[in-house]
C-alpha positions as a printed NumPy array, in Angstrom:
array([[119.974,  46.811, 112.9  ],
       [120.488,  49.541, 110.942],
       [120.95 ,  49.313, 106.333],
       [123.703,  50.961, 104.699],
       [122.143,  54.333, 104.795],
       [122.07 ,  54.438, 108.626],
       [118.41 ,  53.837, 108.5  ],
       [117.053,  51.713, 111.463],
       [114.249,  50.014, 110.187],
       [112.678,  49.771, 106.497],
       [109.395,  49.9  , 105.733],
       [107.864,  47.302, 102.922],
       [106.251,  49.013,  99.55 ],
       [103.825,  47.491,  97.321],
       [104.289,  49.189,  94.323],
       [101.55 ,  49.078,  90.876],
       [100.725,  50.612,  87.921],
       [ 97.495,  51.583,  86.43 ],
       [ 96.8  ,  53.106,  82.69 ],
       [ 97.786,  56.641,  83.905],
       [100.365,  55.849,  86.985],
       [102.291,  54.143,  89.074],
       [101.613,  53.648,  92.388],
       [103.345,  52.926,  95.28 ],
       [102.095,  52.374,  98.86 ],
       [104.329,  52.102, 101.449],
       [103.882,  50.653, 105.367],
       [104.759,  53.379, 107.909],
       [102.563,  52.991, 111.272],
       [102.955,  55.261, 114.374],
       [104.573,  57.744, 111.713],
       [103.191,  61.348, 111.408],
       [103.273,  62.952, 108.085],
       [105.13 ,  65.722, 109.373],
       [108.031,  63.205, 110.286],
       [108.44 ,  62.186, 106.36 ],
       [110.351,  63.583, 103.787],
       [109.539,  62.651,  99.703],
       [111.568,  64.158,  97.299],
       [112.713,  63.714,  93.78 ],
       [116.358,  63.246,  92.334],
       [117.694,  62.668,  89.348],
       [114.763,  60.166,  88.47 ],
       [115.064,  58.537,  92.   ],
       [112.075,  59.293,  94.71 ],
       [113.015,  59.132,  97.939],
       [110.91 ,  58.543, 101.367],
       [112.74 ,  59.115, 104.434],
       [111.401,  59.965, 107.827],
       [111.553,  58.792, 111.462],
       [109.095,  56.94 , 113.985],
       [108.757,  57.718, 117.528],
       [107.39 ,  54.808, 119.942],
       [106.396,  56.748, 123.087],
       [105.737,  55.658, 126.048],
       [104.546,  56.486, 129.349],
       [107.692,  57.415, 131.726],
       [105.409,  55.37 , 134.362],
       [105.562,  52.856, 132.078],
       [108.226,  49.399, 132.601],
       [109.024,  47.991, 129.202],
       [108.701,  44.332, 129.311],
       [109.522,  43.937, 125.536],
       [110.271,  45.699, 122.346],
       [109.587,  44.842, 118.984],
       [108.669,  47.029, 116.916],
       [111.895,  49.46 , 115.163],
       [111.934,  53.085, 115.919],
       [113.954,  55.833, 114.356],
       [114.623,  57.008, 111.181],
       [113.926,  54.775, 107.62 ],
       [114.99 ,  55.284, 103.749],
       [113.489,  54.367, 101.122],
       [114.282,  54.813,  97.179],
       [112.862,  54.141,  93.961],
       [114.441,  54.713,  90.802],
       [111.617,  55.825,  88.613],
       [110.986,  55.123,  84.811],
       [111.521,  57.081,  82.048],
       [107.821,  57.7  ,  80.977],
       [106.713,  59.575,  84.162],
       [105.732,  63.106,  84.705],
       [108.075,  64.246,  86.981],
       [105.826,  67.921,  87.889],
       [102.569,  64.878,  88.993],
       [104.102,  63.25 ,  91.843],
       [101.9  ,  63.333,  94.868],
       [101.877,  61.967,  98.502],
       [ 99.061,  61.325, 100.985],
       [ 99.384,  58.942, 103.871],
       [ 96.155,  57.499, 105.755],
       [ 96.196,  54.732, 108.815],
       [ 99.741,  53.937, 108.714],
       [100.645,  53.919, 104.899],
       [101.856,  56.373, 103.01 ],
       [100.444,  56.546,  99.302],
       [102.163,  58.017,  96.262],
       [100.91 ,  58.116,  92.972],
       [103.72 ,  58.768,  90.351],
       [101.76 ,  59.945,  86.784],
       [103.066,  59.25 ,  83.227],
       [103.784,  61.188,  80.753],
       [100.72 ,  61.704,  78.114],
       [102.213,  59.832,  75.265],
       [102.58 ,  61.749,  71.868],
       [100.643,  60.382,  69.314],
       [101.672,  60.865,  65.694],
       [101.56 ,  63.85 ,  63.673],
       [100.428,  63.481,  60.116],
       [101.583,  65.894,  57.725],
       [ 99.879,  66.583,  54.486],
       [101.742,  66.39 ,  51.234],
       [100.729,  69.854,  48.918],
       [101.228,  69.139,  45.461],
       [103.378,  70.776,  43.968]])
């Protein structure tokens, strides 16, 4: 079962926004965060990584379920975010990133002298 990217399994993303960012939270149990890979292209973040199911070699496999191997993710980002704040943290099987926007620019007035 594997998308067009060659990944084997894809893992789901809820992704938010607050005031400041945009948030995205995506399901990866039984992945270590040395196994994943974020980066940032051309407006599109990327997660990619792979999961390992081990098992005991004295172990007989009755049934598998669950996917293993490598997954791919991407997420074409807005214009408005602040491409130098991107940051990553991953806790009990998700992996968080928080995506922050750019501090709008507010008006400038400009006095008028008279001349």
């Amino acid at each position: 079962d594997q998308d067009h990217t060659g990944a084997r399994w894809r893992p789901v993303a809820d992704i938010s926004e607050t005031e400041l960012d945009y948030r995205i939270n995506l399901e990866i149990p039984a992945v270590r965060a040395k196994d994943v890979d974020v980066s940032l292209n051309d407006g599109v973040l990327r997660v990619s990584g792979t999961r390992h199911i081990e098992r005991a070699e004295t172990e007989k496999t009755l049934r598998v379920e669950r996917s293993q191997g490598t997954f791919s993710r991407s997420f074409r980002l807005p214009e408005n975010v602040d491409e130098e704040n991107i940051s990553a943290a991953a806790k009990e099987g998700v992996l968080y990133l928080f995506i922050t926007k750019k501090v709008k620019d507010t008006p400038r007035r400009i006095e008028v002298a008279a001349a």
